[in-house]
C-alpha positions as CSV (number, residue, x, y, z in Angstrom):
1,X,108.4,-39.3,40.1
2,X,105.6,-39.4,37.6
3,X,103.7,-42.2,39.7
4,X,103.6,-39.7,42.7
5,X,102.5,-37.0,40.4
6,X,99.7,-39.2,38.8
7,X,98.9,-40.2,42.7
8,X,98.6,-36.6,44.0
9,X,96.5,-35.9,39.9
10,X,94.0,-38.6,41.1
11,X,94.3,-37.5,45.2
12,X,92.6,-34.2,43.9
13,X,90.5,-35.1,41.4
14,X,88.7,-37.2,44.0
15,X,88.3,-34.5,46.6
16,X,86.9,-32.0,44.0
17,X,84.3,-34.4,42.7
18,X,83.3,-35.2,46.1
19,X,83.0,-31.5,47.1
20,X,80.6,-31.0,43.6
21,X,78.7,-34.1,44.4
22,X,78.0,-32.4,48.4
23,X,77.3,-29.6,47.2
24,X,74.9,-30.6,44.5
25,X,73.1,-33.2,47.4
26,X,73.2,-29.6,49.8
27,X,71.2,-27.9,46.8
28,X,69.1,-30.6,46.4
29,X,68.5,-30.7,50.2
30,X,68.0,-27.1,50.1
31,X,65.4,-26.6,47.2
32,X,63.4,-30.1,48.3
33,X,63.2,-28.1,51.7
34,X,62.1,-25.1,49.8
35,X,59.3,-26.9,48.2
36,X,57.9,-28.9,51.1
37,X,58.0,-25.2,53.2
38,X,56.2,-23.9,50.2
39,X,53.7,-27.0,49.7
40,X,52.9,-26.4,53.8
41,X,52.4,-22.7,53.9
42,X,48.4,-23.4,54.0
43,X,48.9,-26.4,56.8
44,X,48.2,-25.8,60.3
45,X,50.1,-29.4,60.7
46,X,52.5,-30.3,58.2
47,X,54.9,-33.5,57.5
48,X,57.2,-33.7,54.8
49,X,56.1,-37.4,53.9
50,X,52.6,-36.7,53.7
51,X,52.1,-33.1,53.2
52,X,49.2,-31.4,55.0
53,X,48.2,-33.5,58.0
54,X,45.3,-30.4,59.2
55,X,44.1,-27.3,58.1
56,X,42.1,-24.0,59.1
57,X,38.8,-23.9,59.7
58,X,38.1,-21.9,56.3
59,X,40.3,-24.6,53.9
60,X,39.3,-28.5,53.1
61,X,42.1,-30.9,53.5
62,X,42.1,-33.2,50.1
63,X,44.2,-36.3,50.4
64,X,45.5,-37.8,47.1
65,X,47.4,-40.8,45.9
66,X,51.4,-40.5,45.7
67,X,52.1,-43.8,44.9
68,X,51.4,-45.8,47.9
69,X,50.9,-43.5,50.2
70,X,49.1,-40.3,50.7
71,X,49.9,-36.7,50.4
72,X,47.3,-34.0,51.9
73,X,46.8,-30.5,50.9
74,X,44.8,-27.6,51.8
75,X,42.5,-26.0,49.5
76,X,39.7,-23.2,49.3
77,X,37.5,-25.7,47.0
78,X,37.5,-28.9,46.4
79,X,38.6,-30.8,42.9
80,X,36.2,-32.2,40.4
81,X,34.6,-35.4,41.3
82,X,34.5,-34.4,45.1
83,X,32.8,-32.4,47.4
84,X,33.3,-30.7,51.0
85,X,32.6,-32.4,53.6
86,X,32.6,-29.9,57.3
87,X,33.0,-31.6,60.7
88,X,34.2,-30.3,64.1
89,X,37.5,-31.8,63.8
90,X,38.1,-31.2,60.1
91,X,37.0,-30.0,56.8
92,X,37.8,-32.7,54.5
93,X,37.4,-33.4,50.6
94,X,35.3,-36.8,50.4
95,X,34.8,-38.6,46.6
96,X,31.5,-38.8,45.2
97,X,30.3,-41.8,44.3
98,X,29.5,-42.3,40.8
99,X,32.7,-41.6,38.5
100,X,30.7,-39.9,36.1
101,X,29.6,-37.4,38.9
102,X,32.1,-33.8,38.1
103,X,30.5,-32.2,40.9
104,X,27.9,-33.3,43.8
105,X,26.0,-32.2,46.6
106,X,26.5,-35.4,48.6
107,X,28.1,-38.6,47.8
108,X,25.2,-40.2,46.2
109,X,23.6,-37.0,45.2
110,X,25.3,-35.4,41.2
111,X,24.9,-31.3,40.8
112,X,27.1,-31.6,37.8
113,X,28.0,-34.1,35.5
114,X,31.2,-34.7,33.2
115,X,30.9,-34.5,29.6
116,X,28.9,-36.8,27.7
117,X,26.5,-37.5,30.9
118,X,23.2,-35.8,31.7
119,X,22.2,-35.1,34.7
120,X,18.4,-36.1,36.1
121,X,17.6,-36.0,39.9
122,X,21.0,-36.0,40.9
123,X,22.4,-39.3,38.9
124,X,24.3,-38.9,35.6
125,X,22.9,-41.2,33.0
126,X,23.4,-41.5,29.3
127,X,20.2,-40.7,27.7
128,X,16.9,-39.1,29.5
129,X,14.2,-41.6,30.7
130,X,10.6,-41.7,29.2
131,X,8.8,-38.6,30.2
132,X,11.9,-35.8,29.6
133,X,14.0,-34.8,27.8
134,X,17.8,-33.5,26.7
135,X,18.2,-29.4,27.4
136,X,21.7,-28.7,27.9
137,X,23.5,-30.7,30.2
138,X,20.1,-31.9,32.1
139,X,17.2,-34.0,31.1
140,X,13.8,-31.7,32.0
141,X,10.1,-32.6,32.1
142,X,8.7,-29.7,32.3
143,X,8.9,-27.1,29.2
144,X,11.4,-25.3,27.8
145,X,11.2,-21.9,26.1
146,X,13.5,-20.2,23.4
147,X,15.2,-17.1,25.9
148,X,15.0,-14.8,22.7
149,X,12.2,-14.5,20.3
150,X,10.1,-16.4,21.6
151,X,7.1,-14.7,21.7
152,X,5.0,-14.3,18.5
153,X,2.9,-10.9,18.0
154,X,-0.3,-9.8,19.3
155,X,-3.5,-10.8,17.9
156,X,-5.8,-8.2,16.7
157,X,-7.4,-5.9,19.8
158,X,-11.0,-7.2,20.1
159,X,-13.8,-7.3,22.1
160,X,-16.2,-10.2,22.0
161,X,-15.5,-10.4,18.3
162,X,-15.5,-6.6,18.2
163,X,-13.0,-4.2,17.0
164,X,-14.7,-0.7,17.4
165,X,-17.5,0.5,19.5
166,X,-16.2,-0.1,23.0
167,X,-13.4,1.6,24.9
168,X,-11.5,-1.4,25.8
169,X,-10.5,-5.1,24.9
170,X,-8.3,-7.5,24.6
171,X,-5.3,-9.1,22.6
172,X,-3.1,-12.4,22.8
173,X,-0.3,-13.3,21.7
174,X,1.3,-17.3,22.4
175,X,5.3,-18.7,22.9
176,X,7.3,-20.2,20.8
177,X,8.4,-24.0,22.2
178,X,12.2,-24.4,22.1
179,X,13.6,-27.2,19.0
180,X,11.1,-29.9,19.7
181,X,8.6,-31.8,17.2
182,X,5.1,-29.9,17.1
183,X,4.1,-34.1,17.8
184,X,6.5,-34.0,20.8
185,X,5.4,-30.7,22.2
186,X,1.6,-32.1,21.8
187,X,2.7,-34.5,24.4
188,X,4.7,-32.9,26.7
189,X,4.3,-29.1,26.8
190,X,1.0,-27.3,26.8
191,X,0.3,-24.2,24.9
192,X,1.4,-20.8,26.6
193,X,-0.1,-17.5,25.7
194,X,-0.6,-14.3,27.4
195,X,-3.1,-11.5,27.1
196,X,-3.0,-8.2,28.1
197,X,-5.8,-4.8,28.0
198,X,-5.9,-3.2,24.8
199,X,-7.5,0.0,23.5
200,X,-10.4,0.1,20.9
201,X,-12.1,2.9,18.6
202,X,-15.3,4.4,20.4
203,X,-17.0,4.7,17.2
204,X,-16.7,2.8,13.9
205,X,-16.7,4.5,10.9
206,X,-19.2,5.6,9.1
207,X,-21.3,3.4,6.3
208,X,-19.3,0.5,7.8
209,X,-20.6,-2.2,10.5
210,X,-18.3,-3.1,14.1
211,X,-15.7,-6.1,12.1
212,X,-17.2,-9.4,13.5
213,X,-20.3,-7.2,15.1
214,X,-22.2,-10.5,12.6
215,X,-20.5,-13.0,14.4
216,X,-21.8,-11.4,17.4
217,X,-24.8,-11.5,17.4
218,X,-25.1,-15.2,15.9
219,X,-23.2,-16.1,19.2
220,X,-25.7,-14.2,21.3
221,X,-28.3,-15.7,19.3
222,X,-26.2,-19.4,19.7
223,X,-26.3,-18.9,23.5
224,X,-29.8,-17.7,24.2
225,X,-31.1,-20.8,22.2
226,X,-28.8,-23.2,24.6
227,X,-30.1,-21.8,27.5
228,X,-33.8,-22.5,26.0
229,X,-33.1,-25.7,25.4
230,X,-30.9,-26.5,29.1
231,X,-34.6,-24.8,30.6
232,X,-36.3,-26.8,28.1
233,X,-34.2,-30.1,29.5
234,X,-34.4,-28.7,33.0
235,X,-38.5,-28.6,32.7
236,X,-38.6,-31.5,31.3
237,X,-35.8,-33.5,34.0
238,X,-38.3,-31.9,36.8
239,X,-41.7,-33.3,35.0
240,X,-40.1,-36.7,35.1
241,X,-39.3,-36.6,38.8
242,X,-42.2,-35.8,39.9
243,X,-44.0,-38.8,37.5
244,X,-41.7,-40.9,38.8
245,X,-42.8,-39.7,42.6
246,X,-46.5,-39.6,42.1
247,X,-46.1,-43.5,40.7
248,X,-43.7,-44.5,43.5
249,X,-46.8,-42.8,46.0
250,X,-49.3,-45.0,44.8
251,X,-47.2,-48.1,44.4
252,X,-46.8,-47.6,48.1
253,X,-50.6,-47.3,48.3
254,X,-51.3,-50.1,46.5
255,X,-49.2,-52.2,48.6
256,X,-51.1,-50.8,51.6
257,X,-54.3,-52.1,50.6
258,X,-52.8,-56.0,49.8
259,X,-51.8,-56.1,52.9
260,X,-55.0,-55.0,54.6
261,X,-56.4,-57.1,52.1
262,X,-54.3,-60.2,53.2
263,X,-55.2,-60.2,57.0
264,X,-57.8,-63.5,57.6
265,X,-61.8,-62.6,57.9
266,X,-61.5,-65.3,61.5
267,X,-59.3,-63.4,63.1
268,X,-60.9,-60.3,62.5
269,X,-64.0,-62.3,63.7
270,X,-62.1,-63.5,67.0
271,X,-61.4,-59.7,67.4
272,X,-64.6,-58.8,67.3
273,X,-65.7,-62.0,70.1
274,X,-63.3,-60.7,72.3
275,X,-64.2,-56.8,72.3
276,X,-68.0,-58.1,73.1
């Protein structure tokens, strides 16, 4: 009696794991459907091996590594280190090149590279060739500015040295170089300044001279000298010239008469036979 009773105890215990072990597979079966259906919903062509096999015409398809094979999926953008790729068939994601690379244009062409890389005519290297430098995540040859404060304040309203007198004149006012050596900035960046119109006093007051009205007139008196002494030069280029024509003239002339000189007295005198 108890060995049938322990036969029928075992009988059931057997067919109530096997019902929880198919149900559990059916739930398993269920919920890995569940997620493939979900992982295809952006698939025009779907397979639950390899995922995405196409996509629409708006999404790229980006095949990655599951092991040994391949699963595909559709996606708006592509990841970092890739770049879309559009053909008639298919929009695919396609790896660019140089590891380094986070983001590029083309295969062999960076827009974006990971940390610790700079970028420089679309290749990531590790420090900036000779002729440009660091600025953020780039290397630059051209000049770089501060964005805020960067301009220093205007110079003094003038005129040719003079700060009252005239209606208008003019002020400067240079830029600030961003975080380089003055020695480096020498080499690479030149200085940058603006000016702009400015508005003087008509008059200057009274009992006290125009500020650099001295200076002035030294300059005008500087500059009317030079251009004596460039006429002075100038007269004195032309004198030469013409000495150096009137003795080339009579070199010529003198070469005239050796050569009239040099013709023989018998054949002039055979000349002479023959016109009689």
């Amino acid at each position: 009696f108890f060995a049938a009773v322990h036969l029928w105890f075992f009988v059931l215990l057997s067919l109530l794991c096997n019902t929880v072990m198919f149900s559990l597979a059916a739930r398993k079966r269920r919920v890995s459907r569940e997620v493939w259906l979900q992982g295809c919903r952006s698939c025009s062509e779907c397979s639950r091996e390899n995922g995405c096999l196409r996509c629409s015409d708006r999404l790229f398809l980006f095949l990655h590594r599951d092991g040994m094979s391949h699963h595909g999926s559709c996606l708006h953008s592509c990841p970092a280190g890739h770049y879309g790729l559009r053909g008639t068939d298919a929009n695919r994601c396609i790896k660019c090149r140089a590891p380094e690379c986070e983001r590029c244009f083309d295969k062999d062409f960076c827009t974006k590279c990971k940390r610790g890389f700079l970028l420089y005519k679309g290749k990531c290297l590790s420090s900036c060739p000779e002729g440009s430098f660091p600025h953020s995540t780039d290397c630059v040859e051209d000049c770089v500015f501060s964005t805020a404060g960067n301009w220093a304040e205007w110079s003094p309203c003038l005129y040719n040295g003079l700060s009252c007198g005239v209606r208008w004149g003019r002020q400067n006012r240079t830029r600030v170089l961003s975080w380089r050596t003055p020695e480096e900035l020498s080499e690479l960046c030149p200085p940058q300044s603006e000016s702009r119109k400015c508005r003087l006093k008509k008059r200057c007051r009274k009992g006290k001279r125009c500020r650099g009205e001295r200076e002035r007139r030294e300059r005008e008196r500087e500059e009317e000298r030079e251009k004596r002494e460039r006429r002075e030069r100038e007269r004195r280029e032309r004198e030469r010239e013409e000495e150096r024509e009137r003795e080339e003239r009579e070199r010529e002339r003198e070469r005239e008469r050796e050569r009239e000189a040099s013709v023989p007295r018998s054949l002039n005198a055979d000349f002479s036979i023959f016109l009689y």
